[in-house]
Structures are given as C-alpha cells and as structure tokens.
PASEBA-1860 file (N, C-alpha, C; in nm, 3 decimals):
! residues 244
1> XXXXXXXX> 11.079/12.754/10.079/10.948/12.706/10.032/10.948/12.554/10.029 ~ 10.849/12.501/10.080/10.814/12.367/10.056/10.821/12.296/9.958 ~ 10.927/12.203/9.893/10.935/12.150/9.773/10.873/11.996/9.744 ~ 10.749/11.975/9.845/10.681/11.875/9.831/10.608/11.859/9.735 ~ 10.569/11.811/9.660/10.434/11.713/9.573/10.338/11.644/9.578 ~ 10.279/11.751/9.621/10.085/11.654/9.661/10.043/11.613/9.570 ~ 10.000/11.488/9.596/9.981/11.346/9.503/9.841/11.321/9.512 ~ 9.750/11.433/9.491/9.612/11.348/9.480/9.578/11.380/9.342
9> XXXXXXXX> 9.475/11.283/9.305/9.475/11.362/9.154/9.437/11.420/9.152 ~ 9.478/11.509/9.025/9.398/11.637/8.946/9.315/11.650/8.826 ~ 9.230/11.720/8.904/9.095/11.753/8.799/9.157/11.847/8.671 ~ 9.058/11.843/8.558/9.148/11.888/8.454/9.124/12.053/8.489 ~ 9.019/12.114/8.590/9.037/12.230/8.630/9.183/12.271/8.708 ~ 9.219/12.203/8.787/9.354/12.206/8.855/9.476/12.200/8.755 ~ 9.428/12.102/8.691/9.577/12.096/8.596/9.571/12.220/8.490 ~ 9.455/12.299/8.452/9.470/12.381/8.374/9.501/12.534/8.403
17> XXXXXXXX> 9.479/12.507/8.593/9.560/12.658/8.616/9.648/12.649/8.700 ~ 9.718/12.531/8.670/9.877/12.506/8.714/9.859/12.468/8.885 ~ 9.802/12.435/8.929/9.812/12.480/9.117/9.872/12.378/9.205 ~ 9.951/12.247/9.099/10.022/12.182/9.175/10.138/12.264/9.200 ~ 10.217/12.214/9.333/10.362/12.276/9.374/10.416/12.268/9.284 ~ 10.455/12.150/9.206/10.544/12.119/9.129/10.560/12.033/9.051 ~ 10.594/12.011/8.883/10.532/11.932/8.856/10.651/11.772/8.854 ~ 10.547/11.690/8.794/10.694/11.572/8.776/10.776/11.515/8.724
25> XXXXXXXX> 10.870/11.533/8.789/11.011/11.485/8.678/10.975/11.381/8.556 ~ 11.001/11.429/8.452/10.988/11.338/8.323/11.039/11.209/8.327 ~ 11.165/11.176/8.456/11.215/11.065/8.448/11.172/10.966/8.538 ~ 11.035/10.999/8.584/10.978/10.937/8.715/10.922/10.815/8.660 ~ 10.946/10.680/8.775/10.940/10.534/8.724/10.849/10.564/8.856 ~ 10.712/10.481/8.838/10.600/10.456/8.900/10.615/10.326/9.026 ~ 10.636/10.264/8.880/10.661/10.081/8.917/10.530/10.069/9.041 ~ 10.637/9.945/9.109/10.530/9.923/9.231/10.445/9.796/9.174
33> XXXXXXXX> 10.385/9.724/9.227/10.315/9.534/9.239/10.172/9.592/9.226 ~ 10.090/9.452/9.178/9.925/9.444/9.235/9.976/9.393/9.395 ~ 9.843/9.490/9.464/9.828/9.391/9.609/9.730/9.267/9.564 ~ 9.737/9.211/9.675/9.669/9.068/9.721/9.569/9.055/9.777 ~ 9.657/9.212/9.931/9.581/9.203/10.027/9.575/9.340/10.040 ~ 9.453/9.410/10.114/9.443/9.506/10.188/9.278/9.578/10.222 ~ 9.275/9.496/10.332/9.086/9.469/10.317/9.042/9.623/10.350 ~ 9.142/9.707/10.432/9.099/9.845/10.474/9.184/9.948/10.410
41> XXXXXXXX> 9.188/9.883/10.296/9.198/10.025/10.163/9.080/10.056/10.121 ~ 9.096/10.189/10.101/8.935/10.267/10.077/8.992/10.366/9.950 ~ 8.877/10.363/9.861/8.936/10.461/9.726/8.812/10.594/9.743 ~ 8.881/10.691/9.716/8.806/10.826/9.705/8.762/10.866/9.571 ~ 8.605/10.884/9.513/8.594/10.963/9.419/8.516/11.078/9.433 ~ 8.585/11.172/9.356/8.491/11.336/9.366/8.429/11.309/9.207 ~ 8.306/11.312/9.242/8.213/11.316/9.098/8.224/11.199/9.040 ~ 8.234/11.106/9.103/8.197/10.994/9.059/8.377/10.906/8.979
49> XXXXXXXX> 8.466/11.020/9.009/8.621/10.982/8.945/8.716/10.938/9.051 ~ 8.811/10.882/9.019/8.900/10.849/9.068/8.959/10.990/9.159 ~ 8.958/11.021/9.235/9.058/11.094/9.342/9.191/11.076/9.394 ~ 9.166/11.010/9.516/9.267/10.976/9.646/9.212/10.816/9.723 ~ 9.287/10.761/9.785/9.320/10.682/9.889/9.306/10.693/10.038 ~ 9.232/10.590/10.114/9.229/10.623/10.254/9.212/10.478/10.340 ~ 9.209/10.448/10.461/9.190/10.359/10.589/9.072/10.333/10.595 ~ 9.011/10.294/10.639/8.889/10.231/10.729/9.009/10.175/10.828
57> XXXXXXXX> 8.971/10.335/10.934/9.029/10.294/11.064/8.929/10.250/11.175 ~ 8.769/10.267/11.131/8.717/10.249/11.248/8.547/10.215/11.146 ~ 8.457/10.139/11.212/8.354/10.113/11.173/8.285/10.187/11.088 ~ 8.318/10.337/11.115/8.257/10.444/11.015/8.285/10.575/11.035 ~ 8.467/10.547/11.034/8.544/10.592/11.000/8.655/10.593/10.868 ~ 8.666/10.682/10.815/8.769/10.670/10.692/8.878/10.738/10.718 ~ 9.038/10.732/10.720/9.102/10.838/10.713/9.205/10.885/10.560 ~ 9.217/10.976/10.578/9.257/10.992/10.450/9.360/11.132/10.466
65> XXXXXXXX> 9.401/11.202/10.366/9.495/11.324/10.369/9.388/11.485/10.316 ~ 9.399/11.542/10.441/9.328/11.650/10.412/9.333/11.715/10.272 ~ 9.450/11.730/10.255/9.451/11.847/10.077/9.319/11.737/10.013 ~ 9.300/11.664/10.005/9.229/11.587/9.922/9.057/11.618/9.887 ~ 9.039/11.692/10.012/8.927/11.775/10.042/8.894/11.881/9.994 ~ 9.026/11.941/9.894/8.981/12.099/9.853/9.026/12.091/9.750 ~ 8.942/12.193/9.663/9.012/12.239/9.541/9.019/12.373/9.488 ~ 9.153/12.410/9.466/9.158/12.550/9.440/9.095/12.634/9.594
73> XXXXXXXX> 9.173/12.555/9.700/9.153/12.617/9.793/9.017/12.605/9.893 ~ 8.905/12.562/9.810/8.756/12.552/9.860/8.783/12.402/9.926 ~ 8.667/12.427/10.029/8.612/12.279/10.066/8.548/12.239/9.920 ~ 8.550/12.025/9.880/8.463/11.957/9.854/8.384/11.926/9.899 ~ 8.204/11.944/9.840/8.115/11.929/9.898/8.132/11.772/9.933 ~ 8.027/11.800/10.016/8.056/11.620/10.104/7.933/11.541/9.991 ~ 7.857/11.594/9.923/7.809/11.534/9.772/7.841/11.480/9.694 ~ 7.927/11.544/9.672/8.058/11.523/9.590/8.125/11.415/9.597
81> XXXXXXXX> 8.171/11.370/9.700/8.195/11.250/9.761/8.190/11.146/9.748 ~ 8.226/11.000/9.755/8.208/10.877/9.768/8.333/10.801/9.796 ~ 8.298/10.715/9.842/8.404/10.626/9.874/8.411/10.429/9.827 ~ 8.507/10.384/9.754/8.453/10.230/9.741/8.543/10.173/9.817 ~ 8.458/10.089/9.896/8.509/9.935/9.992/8.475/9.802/9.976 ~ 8.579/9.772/10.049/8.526/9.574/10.051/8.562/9.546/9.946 ~ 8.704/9.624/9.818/8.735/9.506/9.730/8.859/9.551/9.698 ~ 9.001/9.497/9.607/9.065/9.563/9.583/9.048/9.595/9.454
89> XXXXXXXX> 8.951/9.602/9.338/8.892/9.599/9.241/8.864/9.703/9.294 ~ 8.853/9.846/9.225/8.764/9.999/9.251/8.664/9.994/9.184 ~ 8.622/9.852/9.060/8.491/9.841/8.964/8.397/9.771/9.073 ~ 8.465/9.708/9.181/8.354/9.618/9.261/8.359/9.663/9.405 ~ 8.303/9.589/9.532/8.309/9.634/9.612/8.181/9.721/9.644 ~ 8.129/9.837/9.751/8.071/9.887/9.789/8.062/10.049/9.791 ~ 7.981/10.111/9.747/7.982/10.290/9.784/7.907/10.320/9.933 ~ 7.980/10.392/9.969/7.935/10.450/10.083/7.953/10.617/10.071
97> XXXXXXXX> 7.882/10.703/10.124/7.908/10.826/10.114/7.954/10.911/10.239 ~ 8.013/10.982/10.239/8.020/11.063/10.388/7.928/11.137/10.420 ~ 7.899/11.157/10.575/7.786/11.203/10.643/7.787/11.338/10.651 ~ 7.682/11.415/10.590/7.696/11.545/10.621/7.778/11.630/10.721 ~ 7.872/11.678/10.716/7.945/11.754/10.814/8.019/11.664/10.914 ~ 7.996/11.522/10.878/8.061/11.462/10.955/8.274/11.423/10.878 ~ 8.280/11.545/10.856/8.491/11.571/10.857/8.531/11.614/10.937 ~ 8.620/11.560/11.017/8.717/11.631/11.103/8.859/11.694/11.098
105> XXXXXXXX> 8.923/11.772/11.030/9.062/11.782/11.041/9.141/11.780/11.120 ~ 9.313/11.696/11.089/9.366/11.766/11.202/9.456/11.879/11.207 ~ 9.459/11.916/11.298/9.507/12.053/11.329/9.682/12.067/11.344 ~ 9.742/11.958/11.299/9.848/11.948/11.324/9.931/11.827/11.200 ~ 9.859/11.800/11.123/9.873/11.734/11.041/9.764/11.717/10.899 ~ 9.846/11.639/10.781/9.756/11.615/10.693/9.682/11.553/10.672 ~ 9.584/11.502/10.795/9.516/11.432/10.800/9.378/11.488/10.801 ~ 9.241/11.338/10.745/9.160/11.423/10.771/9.053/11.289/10.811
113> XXXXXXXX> 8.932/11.306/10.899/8.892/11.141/10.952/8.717/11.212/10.869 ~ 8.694/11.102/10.798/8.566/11.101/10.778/8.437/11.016/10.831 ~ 8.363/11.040/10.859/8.278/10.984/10.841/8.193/10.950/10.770 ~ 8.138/10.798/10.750/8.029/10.734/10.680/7.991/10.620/10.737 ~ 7.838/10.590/10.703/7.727/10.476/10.736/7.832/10.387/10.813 ~ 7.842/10.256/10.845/7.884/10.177/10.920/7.907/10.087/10.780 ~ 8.028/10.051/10.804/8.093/9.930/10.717/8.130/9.835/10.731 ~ 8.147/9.719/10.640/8.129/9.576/10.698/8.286/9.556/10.667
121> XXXXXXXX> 8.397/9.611/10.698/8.520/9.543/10.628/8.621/9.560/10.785 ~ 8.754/9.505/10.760/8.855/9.474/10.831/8.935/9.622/10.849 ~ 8.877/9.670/10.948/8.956/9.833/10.956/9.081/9.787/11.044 ~ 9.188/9.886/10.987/9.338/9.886/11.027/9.350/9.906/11.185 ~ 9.486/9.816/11.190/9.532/9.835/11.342/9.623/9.986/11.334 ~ 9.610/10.032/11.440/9.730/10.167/11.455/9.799/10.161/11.498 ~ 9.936/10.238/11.443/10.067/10.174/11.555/10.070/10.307/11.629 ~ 10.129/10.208/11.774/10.145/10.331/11.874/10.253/10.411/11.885
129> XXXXXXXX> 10.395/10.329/11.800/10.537/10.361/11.827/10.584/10.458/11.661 ~ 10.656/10.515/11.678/10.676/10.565/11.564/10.813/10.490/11.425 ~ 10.754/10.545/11.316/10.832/10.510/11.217/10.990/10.493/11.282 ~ 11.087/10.384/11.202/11.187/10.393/11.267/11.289/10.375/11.129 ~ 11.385/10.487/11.157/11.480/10.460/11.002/11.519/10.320/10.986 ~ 11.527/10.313/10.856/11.574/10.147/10.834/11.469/10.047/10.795 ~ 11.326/10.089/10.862/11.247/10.001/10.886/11.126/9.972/10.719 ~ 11.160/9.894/10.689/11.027/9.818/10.526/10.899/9.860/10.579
137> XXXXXXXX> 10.862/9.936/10.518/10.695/9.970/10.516/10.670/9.965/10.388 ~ 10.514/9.951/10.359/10.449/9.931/10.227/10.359/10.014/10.199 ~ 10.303/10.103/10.110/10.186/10.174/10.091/10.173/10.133/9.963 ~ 10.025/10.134/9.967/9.912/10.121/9.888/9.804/10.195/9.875 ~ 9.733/10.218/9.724/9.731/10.281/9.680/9.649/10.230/9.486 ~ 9.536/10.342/9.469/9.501/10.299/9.335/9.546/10.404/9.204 ~ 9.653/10.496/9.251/9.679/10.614/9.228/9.768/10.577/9.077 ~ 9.852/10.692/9.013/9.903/10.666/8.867/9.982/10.536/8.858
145> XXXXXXXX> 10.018/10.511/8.709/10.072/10.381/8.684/10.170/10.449/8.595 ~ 10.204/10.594/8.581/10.241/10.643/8.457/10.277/10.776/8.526 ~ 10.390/10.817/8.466/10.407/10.985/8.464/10.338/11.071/8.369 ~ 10.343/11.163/8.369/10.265/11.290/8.298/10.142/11.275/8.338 ~ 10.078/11.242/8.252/9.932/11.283/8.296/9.890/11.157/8.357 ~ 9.885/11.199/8.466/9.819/11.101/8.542/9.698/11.068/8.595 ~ 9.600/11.145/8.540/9.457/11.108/8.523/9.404/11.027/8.419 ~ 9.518/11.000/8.335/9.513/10.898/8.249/9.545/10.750/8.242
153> XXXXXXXX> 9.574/10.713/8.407/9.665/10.615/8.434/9.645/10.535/8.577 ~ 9.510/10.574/8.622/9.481/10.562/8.722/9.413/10.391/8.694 ~ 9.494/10.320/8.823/9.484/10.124/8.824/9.303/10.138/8.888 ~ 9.280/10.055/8.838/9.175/9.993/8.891/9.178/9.907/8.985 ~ 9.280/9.845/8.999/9.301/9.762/9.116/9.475/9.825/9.241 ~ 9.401/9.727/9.330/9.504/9.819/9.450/9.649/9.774/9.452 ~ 9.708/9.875/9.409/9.896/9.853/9.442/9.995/9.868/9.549 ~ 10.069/9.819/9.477/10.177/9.877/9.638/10.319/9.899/9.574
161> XXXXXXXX> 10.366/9.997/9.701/10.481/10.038/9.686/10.588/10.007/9.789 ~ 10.713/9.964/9.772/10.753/9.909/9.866/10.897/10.018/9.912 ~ 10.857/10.065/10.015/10.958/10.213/10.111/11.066/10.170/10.204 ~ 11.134/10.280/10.264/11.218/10.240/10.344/11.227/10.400/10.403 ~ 11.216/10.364/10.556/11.198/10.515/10.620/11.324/10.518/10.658 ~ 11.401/10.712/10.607/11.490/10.735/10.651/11.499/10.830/10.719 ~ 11.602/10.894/10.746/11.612/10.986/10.872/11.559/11.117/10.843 ~ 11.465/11.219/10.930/11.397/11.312/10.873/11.521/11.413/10.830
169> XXXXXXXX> 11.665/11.405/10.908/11.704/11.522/10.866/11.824/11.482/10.719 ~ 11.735/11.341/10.646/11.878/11.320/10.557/11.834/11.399/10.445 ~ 11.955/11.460/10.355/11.929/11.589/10.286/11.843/11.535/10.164 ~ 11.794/11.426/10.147/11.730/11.391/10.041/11.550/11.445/10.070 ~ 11.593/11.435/10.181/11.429/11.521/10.227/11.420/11.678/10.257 ~ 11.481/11.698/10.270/11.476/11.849/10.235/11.376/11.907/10.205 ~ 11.260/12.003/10.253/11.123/11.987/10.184/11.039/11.900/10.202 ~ 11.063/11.789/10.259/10.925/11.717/10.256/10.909/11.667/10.427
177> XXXXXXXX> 11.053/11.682/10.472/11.025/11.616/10.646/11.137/11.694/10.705 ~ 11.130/11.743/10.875/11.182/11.801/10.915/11.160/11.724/11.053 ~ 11.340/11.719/11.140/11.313/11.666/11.256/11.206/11.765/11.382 ~ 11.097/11.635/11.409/11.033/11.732/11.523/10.900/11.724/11.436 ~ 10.888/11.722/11.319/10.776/11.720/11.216/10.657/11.626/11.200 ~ 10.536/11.664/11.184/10.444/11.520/11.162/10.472/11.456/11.059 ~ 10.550/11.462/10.971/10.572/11.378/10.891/10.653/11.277/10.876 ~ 10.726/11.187/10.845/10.827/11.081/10.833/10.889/11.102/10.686
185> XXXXXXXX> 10.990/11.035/10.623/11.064/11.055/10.529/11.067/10.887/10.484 ~ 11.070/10.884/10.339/11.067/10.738/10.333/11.153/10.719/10.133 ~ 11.255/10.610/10.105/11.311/10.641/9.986/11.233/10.495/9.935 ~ 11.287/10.511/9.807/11.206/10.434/9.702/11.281/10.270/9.704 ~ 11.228/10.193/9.745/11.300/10.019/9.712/11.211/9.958/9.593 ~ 11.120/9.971/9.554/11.016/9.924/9.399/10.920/9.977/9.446 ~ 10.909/10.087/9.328/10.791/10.151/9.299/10.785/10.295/9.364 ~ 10.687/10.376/9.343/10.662/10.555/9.391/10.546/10.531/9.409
193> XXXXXXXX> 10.494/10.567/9.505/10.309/10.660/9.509/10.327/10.758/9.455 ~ 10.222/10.785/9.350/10.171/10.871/9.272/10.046/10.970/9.275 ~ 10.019/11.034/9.168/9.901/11.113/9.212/9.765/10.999/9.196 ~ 9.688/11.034/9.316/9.579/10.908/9.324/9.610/10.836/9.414 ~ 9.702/10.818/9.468/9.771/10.784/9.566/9.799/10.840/9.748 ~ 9.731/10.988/9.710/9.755/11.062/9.869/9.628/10.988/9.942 ~ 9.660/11.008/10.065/9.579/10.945/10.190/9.574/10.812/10.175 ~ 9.656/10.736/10.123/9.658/10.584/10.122/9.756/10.564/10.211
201> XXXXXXXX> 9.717/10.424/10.303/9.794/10.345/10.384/9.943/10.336/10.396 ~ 10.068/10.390/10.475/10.146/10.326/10.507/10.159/10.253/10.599 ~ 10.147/10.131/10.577/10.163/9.967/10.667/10.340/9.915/10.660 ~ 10.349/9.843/10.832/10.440/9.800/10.849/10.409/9.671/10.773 ~ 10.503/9.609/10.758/10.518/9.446/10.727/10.548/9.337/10.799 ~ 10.402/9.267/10.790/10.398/9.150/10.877/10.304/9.028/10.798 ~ 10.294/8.950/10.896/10.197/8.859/10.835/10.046/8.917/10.809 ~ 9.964/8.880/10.741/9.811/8.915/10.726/9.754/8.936/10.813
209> XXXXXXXX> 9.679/9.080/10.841/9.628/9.084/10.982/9.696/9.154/11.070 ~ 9.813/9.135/11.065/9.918/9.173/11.175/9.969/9.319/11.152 ~ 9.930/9.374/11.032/10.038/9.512/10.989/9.959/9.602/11.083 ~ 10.026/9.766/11.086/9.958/9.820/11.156/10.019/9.967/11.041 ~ 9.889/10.036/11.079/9.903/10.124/10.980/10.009/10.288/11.030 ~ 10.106/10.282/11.036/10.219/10.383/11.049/10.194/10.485/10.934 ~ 10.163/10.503/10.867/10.157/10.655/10.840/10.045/10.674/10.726 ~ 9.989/10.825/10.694/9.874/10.871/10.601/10.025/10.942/10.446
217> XXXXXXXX> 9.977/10.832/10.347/10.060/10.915/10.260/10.015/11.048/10.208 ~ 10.135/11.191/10.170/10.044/11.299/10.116/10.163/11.343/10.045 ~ 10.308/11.287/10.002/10.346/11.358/9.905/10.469/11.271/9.855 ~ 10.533/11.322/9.734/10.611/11.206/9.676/10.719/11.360/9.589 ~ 10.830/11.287/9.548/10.860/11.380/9.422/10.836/11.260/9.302 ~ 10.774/11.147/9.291/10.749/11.089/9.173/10.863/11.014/9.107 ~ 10.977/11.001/9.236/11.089/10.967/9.170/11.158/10.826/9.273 ~ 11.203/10.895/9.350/11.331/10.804/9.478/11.215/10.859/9.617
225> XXXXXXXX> 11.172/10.964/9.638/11.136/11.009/9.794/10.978/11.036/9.820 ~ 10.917/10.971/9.927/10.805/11.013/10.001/10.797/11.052/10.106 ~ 10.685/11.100/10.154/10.633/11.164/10.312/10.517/11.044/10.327 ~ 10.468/11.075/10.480/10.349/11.013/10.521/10.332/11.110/10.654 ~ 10.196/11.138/10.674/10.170/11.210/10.806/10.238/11.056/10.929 ~ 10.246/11.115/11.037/10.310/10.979/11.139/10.188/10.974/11.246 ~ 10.123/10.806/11.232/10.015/10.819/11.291/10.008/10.815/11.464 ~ 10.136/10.770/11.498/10.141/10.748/11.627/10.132/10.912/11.675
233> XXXXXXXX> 10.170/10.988/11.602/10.168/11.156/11.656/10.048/11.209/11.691 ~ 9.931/11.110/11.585/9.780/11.166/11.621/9.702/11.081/11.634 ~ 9.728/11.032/11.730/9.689/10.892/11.821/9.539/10.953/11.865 ~ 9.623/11.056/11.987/9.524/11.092/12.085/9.404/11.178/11.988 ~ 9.444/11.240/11.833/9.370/11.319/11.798/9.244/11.229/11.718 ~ 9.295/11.112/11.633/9.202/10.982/11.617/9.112/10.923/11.680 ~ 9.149/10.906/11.828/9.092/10.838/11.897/8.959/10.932/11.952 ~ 8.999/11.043/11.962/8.933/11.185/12.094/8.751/11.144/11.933
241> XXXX> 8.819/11.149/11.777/8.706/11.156/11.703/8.593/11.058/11.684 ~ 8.707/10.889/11.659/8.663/10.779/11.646/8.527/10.700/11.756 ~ 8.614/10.778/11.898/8.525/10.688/11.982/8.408/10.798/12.046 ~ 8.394/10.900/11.992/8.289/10.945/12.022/8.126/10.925/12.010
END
C-alpha cells in the first residue's frame, strides 16, 4: 500500500471521517523561509478557504495536483473554486475563477491544468530535462506552518522549502517514488511542504526569471521526505492542453 501523504488541506468534513492516508508524525518540523519571489504562484480556495497551491503555466492556465479537486472522492464544483494571483500576500492580489468544465486531468499523473479568464502575471518556464539526484530545488507554497492541525496554520504569505532530489529507488522513498514512476523523490535541507501545500511549484534554482518549474508537489510525510509529479514526463500532455 502506498504510504504517501497528500498534503492538501483538509476540510473539517475530511478530517472528521479520517480519509487522509496517514496521519502526521507528531515530530514533524515545518520550518521553511518567506519567499521574495514567485510571481507564478497561484493559491487555491474551495469556499472561499485556503486549499492548495498551483503554476500559472500559461496565460489562462493554472496547474496544480489533481487530488485537490475532490473530496471524499467527488469532483469540486468548479463554483466552488477560486484562485488568488499577482501577489505573494493571499490577502492581496487578484481572484480569478475557473471556467466551467474547463479541467483537464492527467492520465498518468497527479496533475491537473485548469483553466481561467486570462491573467496578467509572469507564468513559469518548464523544464524539458528531468529532475536529477543531487540537484537543490525549491518549492513553494502557502500551505501549514505547524503540525497537527493544520487548518489552523495556514501562512498568508508565500514560503519555501528548500529540497534535494534523491534517487527514486533510495529506501527512504519507499511509497512515495518508484524507478520508472511520474514522480521524483526529494529529502528535506530547511523546511517540509505541508498540507496547503499540494500542487505548488517545484523550481530549480537560478537567478530571477531563470528557474524553471521541475515538478507539481502532491505528497510529503511531514518530516525528512517529498514527492513532486515530474514535469518533463508531461510535457507533451501540457502542451497538447495549453496551446489549444
């Protein structure tokens, strides 16, 4: 069985009939910086709350991590919905909503591309090459600041976590990445993504401008280890949606 930890938050309906995988270690350190920068971070709320994390990969496009879309199994109505851009402040910035029926999943990953209105901000570059062990990536993220309840702890402003991708088959991943897998494996150097945190940005590190966005985060154990969907895997499946 899959011993991953989907990290989006939970509604107090979810948390009250248990339906996360698993819950999180009591000894889980959050940590992690304010960002500075990250003009194509996008925050998700269902009902007007804090949710999940996503890209502005494309003019009016969002991407983000499918689970984030359902609850208790159902689609979220696309009503339901909203998204804030253009700040790293989640009090400021812009709402935009997604377009009726305009979600796409993918079929091979936890990804999911939305659509909404046309937006005025700095959407992410994509990398074409894949994650490489060894290599400093950063994700960000407005997700917990705190273990336990983490709908209680959700930043208002955008953070980061600073990773290090390791090998899918090292036994610390076990459960969360498998060689051959859409996912990547990544251990903790300061800070965890948390719940509130799925479908947010993993960016390489470069100068401003220059990062390119390597993977969709969707699970953590809240401790030392994360996943990210690997975007170079669904290149062709991004693009086939984006430029239509």
């Amino acid at each position: 069985m899959m011993r991953r930890v989907r990290v989006l938050l939970l509604t107090v309906l979810l948390l009250g009939t248990g339906s996360v995988m698993s819950s999180a270690p009591a000894s889980a350190v959050i940590g992690g910086s304010k960002s500075t920068y990250g003009p194509w971070a996008v925050r998700m709320l269902v009902d007007g709350k804090p949710a999940c994390t996503g890209t502005a990969v494309a003019r009016q496009w969002i991407l983000s991590a499918s689970h984030c879309f359902f609850e208790q199994a159902q689609p979220i109505a696309d009503k339901r919905i909203s998204f804030r851009v253009g700040s790293l402040d989640v009090r400021k910035g812009t709402t935009v909503h997604p377009v009726p029926g305009g979600r796409v999943g993918s079929a091979h990953a936890d990804m999911m591309l939305i659509k909404v209105p046309p937006m005025t901000v700095h959407t992410a570059r994509l990398a074409t090459a894949r994650a490489v062990p060894g290599q400093a990536v950063r994700q960000y993220g407005w997700g917990a600041t705190c273990d336990g309840d983490e709908n209680t702890c959700q930043s208002p402003v955008l953070k980061q976590s600073e990773l290090r991708v390791v090998r899918p088959d090292d036994p610390r991943c076990a459960g969360y990445t498998a060689p051959g897998g859409s996912d990547f494996c990544m251990e903790k150097v300061s800070g965890i993504p948390a719940g509130g945190d799925s479908g947010g940005p993993v960016m390489s590190i470069g100068p401003r401008g220059t990062e390119t966005l390597l993977g969709v985060f969707d699970g953590s154990d809240r401790e030392k280890i994360a996943e990210a969907g690997e975007i170079s895997q669904q290149l062709a499946w991004i693009h086939s949606v984006t430029r239509k």
